[in-house]
Every structure is written in structure tokens, then in C-alpha cells.
C-alpha positions in Angstrom: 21.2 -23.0 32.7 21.8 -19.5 32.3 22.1 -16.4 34.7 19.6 -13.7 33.9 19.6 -10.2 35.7 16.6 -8.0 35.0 16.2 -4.3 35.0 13.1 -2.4 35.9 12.2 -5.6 38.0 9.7 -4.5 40.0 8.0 -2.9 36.6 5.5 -4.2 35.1 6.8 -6.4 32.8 10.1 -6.9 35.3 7.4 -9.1 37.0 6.1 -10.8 34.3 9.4 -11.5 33.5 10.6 -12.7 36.4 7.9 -15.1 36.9 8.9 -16.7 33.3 12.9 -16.8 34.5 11.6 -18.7 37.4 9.4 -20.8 35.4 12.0 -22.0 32.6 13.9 -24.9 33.4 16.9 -23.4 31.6 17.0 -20.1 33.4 18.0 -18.6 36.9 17.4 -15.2 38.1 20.9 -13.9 39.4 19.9 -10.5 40.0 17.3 -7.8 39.7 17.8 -4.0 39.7 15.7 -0.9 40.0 15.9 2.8 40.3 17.6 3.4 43.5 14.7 5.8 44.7 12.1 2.5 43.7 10.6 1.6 47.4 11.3 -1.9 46.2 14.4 -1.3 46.7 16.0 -3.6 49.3 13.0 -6.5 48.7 13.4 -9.6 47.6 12.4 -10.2 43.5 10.5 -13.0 43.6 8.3 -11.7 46.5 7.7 -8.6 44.4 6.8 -10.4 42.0 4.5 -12.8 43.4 6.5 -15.8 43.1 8.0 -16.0 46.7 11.2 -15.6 47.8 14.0 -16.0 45.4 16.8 -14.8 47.5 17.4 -11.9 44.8 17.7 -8.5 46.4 16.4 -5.7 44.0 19.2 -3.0 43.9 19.5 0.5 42.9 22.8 0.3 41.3 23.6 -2.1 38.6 27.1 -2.0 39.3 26.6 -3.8 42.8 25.3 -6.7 40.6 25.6 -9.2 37.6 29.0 -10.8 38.4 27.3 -14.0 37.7 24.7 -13.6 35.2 24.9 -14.5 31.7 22.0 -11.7 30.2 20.5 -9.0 31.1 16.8 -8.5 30.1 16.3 -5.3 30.1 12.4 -3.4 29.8 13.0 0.2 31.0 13.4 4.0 29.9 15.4 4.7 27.1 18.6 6.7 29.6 18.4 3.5 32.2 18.9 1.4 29.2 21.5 3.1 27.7 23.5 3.1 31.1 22.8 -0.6 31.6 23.9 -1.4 28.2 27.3 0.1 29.1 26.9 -1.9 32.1 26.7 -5.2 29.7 29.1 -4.2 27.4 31.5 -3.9 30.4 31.0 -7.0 32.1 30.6 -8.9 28.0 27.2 -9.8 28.9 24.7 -10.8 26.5 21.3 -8.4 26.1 17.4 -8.4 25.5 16.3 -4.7 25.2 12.8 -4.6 24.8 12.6 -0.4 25.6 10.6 1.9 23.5 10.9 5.2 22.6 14.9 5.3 22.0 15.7 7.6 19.2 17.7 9.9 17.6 21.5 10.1 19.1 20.2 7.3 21.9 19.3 5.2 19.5 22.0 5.4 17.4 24.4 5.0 20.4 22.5 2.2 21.8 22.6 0.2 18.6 26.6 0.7 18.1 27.3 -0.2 22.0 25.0 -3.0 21.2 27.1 -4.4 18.0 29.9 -5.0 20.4 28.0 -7.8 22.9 25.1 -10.0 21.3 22.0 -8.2 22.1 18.6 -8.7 20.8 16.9 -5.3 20.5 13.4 -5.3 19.7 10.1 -3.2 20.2 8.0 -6.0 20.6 9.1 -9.3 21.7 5.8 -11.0 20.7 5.6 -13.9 18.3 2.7 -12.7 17.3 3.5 -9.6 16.5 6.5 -10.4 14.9 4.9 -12.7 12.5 2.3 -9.6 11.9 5.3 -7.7 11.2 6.6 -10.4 8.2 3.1 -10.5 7.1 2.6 -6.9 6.5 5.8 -6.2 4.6 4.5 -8.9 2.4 1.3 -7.2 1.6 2.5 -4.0 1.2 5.0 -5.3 -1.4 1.7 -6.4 -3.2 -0.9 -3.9 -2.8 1.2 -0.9 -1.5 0.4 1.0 -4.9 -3.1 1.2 -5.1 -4.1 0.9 -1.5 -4.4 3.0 1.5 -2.1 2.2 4.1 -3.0 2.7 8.1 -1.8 2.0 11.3 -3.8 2.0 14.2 -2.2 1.5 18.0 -3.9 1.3 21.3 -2.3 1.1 24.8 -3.0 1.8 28.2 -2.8 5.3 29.9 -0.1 5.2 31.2 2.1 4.1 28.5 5.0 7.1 27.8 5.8 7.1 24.6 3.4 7.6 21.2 3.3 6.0 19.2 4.4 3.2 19.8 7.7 1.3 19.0 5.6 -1.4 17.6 3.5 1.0 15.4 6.9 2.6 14.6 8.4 -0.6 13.3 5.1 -1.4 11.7 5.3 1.8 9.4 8.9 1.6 8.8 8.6 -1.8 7.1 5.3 -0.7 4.9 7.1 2.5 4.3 10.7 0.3 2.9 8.0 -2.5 1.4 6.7 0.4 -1.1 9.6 2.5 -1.6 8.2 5.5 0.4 10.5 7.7 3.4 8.6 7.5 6.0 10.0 11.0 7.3 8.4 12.2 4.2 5.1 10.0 4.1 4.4 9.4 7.7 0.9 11.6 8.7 0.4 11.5 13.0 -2.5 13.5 13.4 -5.4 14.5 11.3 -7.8 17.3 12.1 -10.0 20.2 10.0 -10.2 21.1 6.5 -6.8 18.3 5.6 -8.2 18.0 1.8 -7.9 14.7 0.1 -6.2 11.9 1.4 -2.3 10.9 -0.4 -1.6 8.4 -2.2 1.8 8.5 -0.5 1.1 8.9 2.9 1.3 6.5 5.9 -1.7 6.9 8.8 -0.2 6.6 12.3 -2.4 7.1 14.6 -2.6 6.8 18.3 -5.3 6.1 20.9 -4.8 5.6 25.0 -7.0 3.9 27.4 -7.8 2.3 30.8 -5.9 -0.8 30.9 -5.2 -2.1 27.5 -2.0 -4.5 27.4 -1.3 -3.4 23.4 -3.0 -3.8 20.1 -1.9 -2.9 16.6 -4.0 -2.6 13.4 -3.0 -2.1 10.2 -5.2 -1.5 7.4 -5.2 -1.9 3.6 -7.9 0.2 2.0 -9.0 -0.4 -1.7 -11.6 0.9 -3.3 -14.6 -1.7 -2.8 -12.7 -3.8 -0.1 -9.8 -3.5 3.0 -7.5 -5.9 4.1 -6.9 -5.5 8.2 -4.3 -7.3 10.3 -5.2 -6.9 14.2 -2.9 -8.7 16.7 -4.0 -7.4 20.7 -2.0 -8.9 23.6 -4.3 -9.8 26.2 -1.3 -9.7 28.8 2.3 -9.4 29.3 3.2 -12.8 29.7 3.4 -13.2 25.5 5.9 -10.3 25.5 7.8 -11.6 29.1 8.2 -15.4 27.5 9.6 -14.3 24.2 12.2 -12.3 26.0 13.1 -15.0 27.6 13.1 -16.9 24.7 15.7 -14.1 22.7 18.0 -14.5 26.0 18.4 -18.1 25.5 18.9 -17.7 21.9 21.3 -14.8 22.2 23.8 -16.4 24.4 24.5 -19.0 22.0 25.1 -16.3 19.3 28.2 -14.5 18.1 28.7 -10.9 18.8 25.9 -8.1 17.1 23.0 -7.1 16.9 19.7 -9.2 16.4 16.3 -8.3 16.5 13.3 -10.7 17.3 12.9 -11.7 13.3 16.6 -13.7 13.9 15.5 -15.4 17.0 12.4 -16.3 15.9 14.3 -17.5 12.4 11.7 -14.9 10.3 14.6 -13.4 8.8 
């Protein structure tokens, strides 16, 4: 059994994720913490989350918590998970960080704070997904040179960040797979008189709508033919259970940093 604290608990995914703590027979939630101006503030987790009382009081400051957890889960902004992280790596806690949009200095911060605890950082804790993300490598490795490589993502409105860290990581590995910089490569936005598509270039492009969970596209177009690999998440729960799944794994782990591919044994 092992102690989980989750951040951004009364979230979106916190939910989700707290209902799969409190459905796996080898986890416990131990804490759950917010943003102290969150009116959920004060509320027990599991009520907030639909599972009934837990006896797990959301709080507004990570510090007041955690003494007895194991892992913290964390699903938030990239500045809350950069100060939980230092949180972690005070108390030697292991990690799950399934936040998007860290980059830059964050990032680069976040990934060497991360090296010393065992943390699993990952844009998308989906199986699914990560086995899209094997597959596509693998295809671009074959066809990369003489077809057209696209990247379609499509999220709900009120996602943040575009695009997404899953379309990110998606052009990142085509972009190593055929030996291309993605800085260099990478097109975001195409509108009037562009001229003829690249040979080199990477589409990225991003659409936002109603309520979609997530879906990801990528597209191999050849002249006669197209390949396409679609995964859509029709919930949460797929991305709540696998980091669930990357807790359990990462506690058993020796210090660094992992990414889905390792828990999922892809690498």
C-alpha cells in the first residue's frame, strides 16, 4: 500500500484521480491540496470528488501536508508544479507530473529537481497514447523522407496551453525519427498566399472545442495514399489510471527521471 497526495484535487483530473486512488487496492489517498483561494478548500476529497467521505481535508498549502505519503500525483499549472516539486524533493517523495505547458527555464528546472527524487514526468499518461507515440517514431523512421508529416490536436475550450504537450511530444519524436530540428521545421499556423508546402516541415496544428476530453492525429501523406494514426480519449479516467499506474511503478524505482515509455516498459 502506498500513500498518494494529489495536487489540483478538486481539478478535473484531481477527481478522476482520486476516484482511481480510492479504487486501487494498493493505494491510499493521504492528502489532497489545492490553491488556497480554491472554495474547496477546507472539504473533504472524496466528497469533492464524488466518492464520499475520505477523511482527507483539501488544503491550500502543501507544506501543511504529505508527512505520510509516499507520491505525489501531481496535474496542475506549470509554477504550482514547480513549487510542489520542491515540496517532493524536500520531503524525498516520489513524483507523477502529468502538467503541460512547462517550458523553457521551468522546464529545464523542473527536469533537474526531478533527477534528484524518482519522478515520472509525462504529457500524457495514456497507454494509448503512449503506444501511438512508439508507433509513430517507427513510421517516420520509414517513410519520413518522401511523406508529408502532420499533426493534428483537438481539446476542449478551456484547455490553456496550445498546442498541446502531447502534440508537442508527438512532433518532437517525428522531428528526431527523420533527422529534422523541430525549431527549424515546426509550421503552427498556416494562412494566405504560404506557397508550396516543404519537404522539411512539420504541421502542428491546433483546434478547441466544446467538451472534447483530447484527440491526436498524425498524418503521413504520400502521393496516391496517407497513413493516419488517431487515438481520442473519451474521458479522463484512461489518463487518471495510468498515473496511478506510474506512481506504483515509480516508488519501486531508483532515483531519476522516467517518462511513461519506462513504466509502460516501451523503452
Amino acid at each position: 500500500m502506498i500513500g498518494v497526495l494529489v495536487a489540483g484535487a478538486a481539478g478535473r483530473m484531481g477527481q478522476r484521480i482520486i476516484h482511481m486512488v480510492n479504487e486501487n487496492p494498493e493505494t491510499e489517498l493521504i492528502g489532497a491540496i489545492e490553491r488556497p483561494d480554491h472554495p474547496s478548500v477546507g472539504q473533504d476529497a472524496g466528497v469533492v470528488a464524488g466518492v464520499g467521505a475520505l477523511g482527507v481535508v483539501i488544503a491550500g498549502d502543501i507544506q501543511s501536508t504529505g508527512d505520510q505519503a509516499d507520491v505525489l500525483i501531481d496535474f496542475t499549472s506549470p509554477e504550482a508544479t514547480l513549487k510542489n516539486l520542491r515540496f517532493a524533493v524536500s520531503k524525498r517523495l516520489g513524483m507523477v507530473i502529468g502538467t503541460t505547458g512547462i517550458a523553457g527555464d521551468t522546464l529545464r528546472e523542473v527536469e533537474s529537481l526531478a533527477r534528484e527524487i524518482r519522478c515520472v514526468l509525462a504529457p500524457n499518461m495514456s497507454m494509448g497514447v503512449n503506444v501511438m507515440f512508439k508507433i509513430a517514431g517507427e513510421v517516420a523512421r520509414i517513410l519520413g523522407k518522401d511523406y508529408d508529416m502532420e499533426i493534428l490536436e483537438v481539446h476542449h475550450r478551456l484547455k490553456k496551453d496550445a498546442p498541446s504537450g502531447t502534440a508537442m511530444r508527438l512532433a518532437r519524436i517525428l522531428a528526431d525519427a527523420s533527422n529534422r530540428d523541430l525549431e527549424k521545421v515546426g509550421v503552427y499556423q498556416r494562412k494566405g498566399m504560404i506557397g508550396e508546402r516543404t519537404r522539411e516541415e512539420i504541421g502542428i496544428q491546433t483546434w478547441r472545442a466544446g467538451d472534447i476530453t483530447g484527440e491526436h492525429t498524425v498524418m503521413f501523406g504520400g502521393i496516391g495514399e496517407r497513413l493516419e494514426l488517431i487515438h481520442r480519449a473519451h474521458n479522463r479516467d484512461n489518463f487518471a489510471r495510468g498515473a496511478v499506474r506510474a506512481a506504483l511503478w515509480v516508488v519501486q524505482q531508483p532515483e531519476g527521471l522516467y517518462d511513461m515509455q519506462d513504466v509502460l516498459g516501451l523503452t
